[in-house]
N, C-alpha and C positions, 0 to 999 in steps of 0.2 A: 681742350685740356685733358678728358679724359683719354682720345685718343692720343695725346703726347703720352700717358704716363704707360700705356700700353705698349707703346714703340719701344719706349725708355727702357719696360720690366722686357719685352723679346730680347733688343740687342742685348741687355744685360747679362743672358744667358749662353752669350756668344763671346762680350768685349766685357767682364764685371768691372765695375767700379773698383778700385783699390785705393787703400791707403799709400799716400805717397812716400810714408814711413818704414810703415812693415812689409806694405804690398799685400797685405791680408784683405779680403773681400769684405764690406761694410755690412753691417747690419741696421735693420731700418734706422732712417734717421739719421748715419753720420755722411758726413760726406767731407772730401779730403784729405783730412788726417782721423785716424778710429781713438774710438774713446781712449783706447786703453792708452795712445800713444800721445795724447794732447794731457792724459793726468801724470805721465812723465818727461813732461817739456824741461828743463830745468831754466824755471823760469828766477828771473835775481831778485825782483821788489824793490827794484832801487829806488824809485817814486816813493816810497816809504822812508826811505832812509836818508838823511840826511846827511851830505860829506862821505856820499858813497864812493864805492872805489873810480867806478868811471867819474866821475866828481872831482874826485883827485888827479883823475887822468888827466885832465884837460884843465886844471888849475894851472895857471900863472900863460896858457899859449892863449887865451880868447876870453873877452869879458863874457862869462853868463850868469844866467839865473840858477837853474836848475839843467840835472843831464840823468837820464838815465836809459832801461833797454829791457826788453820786454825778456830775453832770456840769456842765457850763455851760448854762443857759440863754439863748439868743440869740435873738432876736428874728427871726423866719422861719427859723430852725432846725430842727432833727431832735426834738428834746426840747418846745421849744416846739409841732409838731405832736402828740406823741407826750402831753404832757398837757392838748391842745386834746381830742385822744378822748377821756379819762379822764375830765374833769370836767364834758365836753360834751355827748358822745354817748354817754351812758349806756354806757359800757363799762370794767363794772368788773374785767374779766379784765386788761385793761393796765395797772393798779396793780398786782395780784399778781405777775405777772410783769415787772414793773420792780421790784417789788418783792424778786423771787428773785435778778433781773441785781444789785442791790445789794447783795446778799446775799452773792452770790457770791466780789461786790469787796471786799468788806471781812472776810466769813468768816475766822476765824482771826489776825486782828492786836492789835494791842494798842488801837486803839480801842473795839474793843467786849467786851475780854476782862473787865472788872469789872462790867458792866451787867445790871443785873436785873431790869428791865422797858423793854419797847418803849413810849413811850404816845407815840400820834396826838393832830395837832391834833385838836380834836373842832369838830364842827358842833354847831348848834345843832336841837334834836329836827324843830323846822318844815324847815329847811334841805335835812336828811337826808330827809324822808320823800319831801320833793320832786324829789329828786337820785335816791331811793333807795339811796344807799349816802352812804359818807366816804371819798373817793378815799384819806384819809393813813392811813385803818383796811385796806384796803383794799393797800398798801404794806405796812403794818406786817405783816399776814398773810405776806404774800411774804417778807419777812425774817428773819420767825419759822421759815418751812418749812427755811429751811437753815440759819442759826445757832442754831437750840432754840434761843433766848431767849424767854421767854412774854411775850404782848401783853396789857399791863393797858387796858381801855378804858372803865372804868365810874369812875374815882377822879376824874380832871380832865375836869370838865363845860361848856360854852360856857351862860353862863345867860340872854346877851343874846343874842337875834336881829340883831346890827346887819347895816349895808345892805352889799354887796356894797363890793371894794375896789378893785377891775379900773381905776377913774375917778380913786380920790381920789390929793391930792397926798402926798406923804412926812410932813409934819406932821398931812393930815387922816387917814393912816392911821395911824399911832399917837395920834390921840385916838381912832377908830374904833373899838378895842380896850383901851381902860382898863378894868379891874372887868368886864370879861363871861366870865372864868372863874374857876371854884371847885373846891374840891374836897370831896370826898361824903363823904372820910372822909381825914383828915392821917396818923394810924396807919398805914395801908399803906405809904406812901412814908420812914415814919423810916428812916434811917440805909442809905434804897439809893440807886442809882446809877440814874438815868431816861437815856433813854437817847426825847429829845423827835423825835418824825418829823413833817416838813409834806412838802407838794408839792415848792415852790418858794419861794425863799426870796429874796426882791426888797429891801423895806427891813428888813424882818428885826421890826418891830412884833409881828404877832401870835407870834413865837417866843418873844420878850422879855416879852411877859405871860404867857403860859402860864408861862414860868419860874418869873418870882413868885412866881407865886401856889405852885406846887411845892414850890419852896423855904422856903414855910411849915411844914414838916413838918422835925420836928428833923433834924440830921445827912445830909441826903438831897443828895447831888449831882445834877449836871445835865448831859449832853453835848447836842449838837444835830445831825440826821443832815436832808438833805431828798435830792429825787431831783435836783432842780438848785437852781443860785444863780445868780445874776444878776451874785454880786460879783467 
C-alpha cells in the first residue's frame, strides 16, 4: 500500500489528477470532480418535492410512484461534462461516484424508503462490450454502496441493438425504442417497488419502455431516479 501511494504521488507529478470539470489539479482528498465544482452542480431536489416538474413530465405516458433526478442537465454545463466522461472516455469510476453523490441526496427520504431493487437501463450485450461497461449499472452500484438497496441487473434485458439516439428527433426516439426490452423472468419483479436508473433523462422515451415492459409483472410498482434531466 505504501509503495502504491508512492507510485501514485511520482506519476502524479508527470499525469496530475484533474477535475473532469474544470481540469484543475485536486487538492488532497478530492478526487473526480474538485470541491469547488460538486458545490455548483445544480442539483433539482425533486425527491423533496412533490408533483415535481419531471413528475409532470411523465404523468399521464406510464403508471408510477415517484420520479425525479439528481441535477439539471444543461447544455455546456457541469453535468453534461461530467457524463461526456462516463459514457465517452471510458471512465467508469465517475458513474459510481456520482453514483454515491446521489446516494447521498436522497439516502434516508421517503422516495426511496419502499424500493426493493435498483435496476439500470440496460444496454444491449454488443453495446456493453464495446463501451465495456453500462454507465446506469455503473450509477446503480454507487447508490447501492450507501442506501443498501440491492441492484437487480440480469431481469430487464435490452434485446434490440438499435442505433444510437444522440441525432434522432423526439418522435424518432420513441419509435427507436419500442419492443427492444424484455424481461428474463416476470416472477422476480411481482409485487415490488423498481426503483428504474438511466443517465440522463432528455425525452424521457427509453424510461417509458423499460417501464412497460416492468410493469408486466403482477402488482410491481415503478419510480424513476436519473443523474440528470433535461426537464
Amino acid at each position: 500500500m505504501i509503495m502504491k501511494n508512492i507510485l501514485h504521488s511520482f506519476l502524479s507529478l508527470f499525469f496530475p489528477d484533474l477535475c473532469v470539470v474544470c481540469r484543475e489539479k485536486f487538492i488532497d482528498g478530492e478526487q473526480h470532480i474538485c470541491t469547488d465544482c460538486l458545490l455548483l452542480l445544480p442539483k433539482t431536489n425533486f425527491h423533496l418535492q412533490a408533483d415535481n416538474r419531471l413528475e409532470q413530465f411523465f404523468a399521464g405516458r406510464v403508471p408510477f410512484e415517484r420520479a425525479a433526478a439528481f441535477a439539471y442537465f444543461i447544455k455546456g454545463g457541469s453535468l453534461q461534462q461530467i457524463i461526456h466522461e462516463l459514457k465517452y472516455k471510458r471512465n467508469p469510476d465517475i458513474g459510481y461516484f456520482i453514483g454515491k453523490l446521489s446516494g447521498e441526496n436522497i439516502k434516508g427520504s421517503e422516495f426511496i424508503r419502499s424500493v426493493d431493487f435498483l435496476v439500470p437501463v440496460p444496454l444491449h450485450p454488443k453495446r456493453q462490450k464495446e463501451r465495456g461497461y453500462n454507465q446506469s449499472l455503473k450509477v446503480c452500484e454507487g447508490l447501492s454502496e450507501v442506501t443498501g438497496i440491492p441492484v437487480n441487473s440480469g431481469t430487464l434485458i435490452r434485446t434490440v441493438n438499435n442505433p444510437s439516439q444522440t441525432k434522432n428527433s423526439r418522435f424518432d426516439r420513441w419509435t427507436n425504442v419500442e419492443d427492444i426490452f424484455s424481461l428474463s423472468d416476470r416472477d422476480t419483479f411481482i409485487n415490488k417497488h423498481i426503483l428504474l436508473i438511466d443517465d440522463v433523462i432528455t425525452t424521457g422515451s427509453t424510461i417509458e419502455s423499460c417501464a412497460k415492459e416492468i410493469l408486466k409483472s403482477e402488482g410491481c410498482k415503478i419510480s424513476i431516479y436519473a443523474v440528470g434531466t433535461a426537464n
